[in-house]
C-alpha positions as CSV (number, residue, x, y, z in Angstrom):
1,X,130.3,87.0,86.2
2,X,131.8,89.6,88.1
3,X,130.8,91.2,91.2
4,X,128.7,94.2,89.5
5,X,126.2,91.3,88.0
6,X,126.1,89.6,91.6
7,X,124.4,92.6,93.4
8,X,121.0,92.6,91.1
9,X,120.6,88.9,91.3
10,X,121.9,88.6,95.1
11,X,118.9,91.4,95.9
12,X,116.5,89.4,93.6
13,X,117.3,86.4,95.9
14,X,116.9,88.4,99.2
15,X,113.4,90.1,98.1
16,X,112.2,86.8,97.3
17,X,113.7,85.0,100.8
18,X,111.8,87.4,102.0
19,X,108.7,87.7,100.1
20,X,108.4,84.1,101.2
21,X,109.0,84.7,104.3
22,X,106.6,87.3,105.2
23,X,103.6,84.8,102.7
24,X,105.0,81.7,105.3
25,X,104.6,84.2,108.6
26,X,100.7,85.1,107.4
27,X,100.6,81.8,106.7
28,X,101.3,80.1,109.9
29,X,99.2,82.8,112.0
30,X,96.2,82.2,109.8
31,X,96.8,78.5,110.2
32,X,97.3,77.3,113.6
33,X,98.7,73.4,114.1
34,X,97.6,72.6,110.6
35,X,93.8,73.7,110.2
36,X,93.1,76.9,108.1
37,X,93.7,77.6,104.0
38,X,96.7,76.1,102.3
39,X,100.1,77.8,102.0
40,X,98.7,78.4,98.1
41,X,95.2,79.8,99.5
42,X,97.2,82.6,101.8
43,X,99.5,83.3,99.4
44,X,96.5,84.1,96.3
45,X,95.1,86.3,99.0
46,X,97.9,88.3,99.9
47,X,100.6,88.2,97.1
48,X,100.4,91.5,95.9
49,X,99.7,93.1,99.6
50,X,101.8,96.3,99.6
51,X,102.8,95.6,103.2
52,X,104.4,91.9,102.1
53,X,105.8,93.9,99.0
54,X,107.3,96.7,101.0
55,X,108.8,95.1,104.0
56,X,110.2,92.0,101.7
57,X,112.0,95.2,99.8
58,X,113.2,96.9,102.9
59,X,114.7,94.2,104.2
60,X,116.4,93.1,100.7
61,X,117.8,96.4,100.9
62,X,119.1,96.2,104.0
63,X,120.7,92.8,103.5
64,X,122.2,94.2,100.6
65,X,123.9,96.9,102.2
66,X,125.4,94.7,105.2
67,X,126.5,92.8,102.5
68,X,128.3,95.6,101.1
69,X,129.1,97.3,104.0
70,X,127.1,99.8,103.3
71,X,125.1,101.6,106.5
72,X,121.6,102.5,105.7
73,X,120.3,105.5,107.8
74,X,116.5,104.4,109.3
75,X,114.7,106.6,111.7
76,X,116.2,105.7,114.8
77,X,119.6,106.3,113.5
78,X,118.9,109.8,112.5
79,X,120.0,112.4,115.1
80,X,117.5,114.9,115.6
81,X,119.2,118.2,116.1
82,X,123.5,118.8,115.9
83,X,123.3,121.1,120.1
84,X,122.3,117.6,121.3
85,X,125.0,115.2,123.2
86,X,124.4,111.9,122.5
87,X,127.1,111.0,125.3
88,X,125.0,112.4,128.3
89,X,121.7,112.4,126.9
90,X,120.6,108.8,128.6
91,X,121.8,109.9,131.8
């Protein structure tokens, strides 16, 4: 395999870390100190929620491009308008 097959599967394996992740957080919150539905109850009830779907992706993503060294602009790295000084702005 060479690297250009690794970055599909290596993103598959990220979305589904955290797919699982996100199922295990709902999980745990629904089930405090072991009462509450099974980990196979919560994730029937929420494994196609859009949130779980989306924030398992945008976190793949992200993963992926650390991985490649790749920085992904989000919001708060955005600047707003080119006049603006970043240098003396938080004084």
């Amino acid at each position: 395999m060479n690297e250009f097959e690794l970055i599909p599967a290596g993103f598959g394996l990220c979305w589904v870390i955290y797919y699982l992740r996100g199922i295990m957080l709902i999980h745990r919150s629904l089930a405090p100190k072991g009462r509450g539905p099974t980990f196979t109850e919560t994730w029937l009830r929420f494994c196609l929620s859009p949130a779980i779907l989306k924030d398992a992706f945008r976190c793949a993503l992200i993963s992926m491009g650390v991985f490649l060294g790749i920085e992904i602009a989000r919001g708060d790295n955005v600047k707003d308008s080119a006049e603006e000084d970043s240098e003396t702005g938080h004084f």
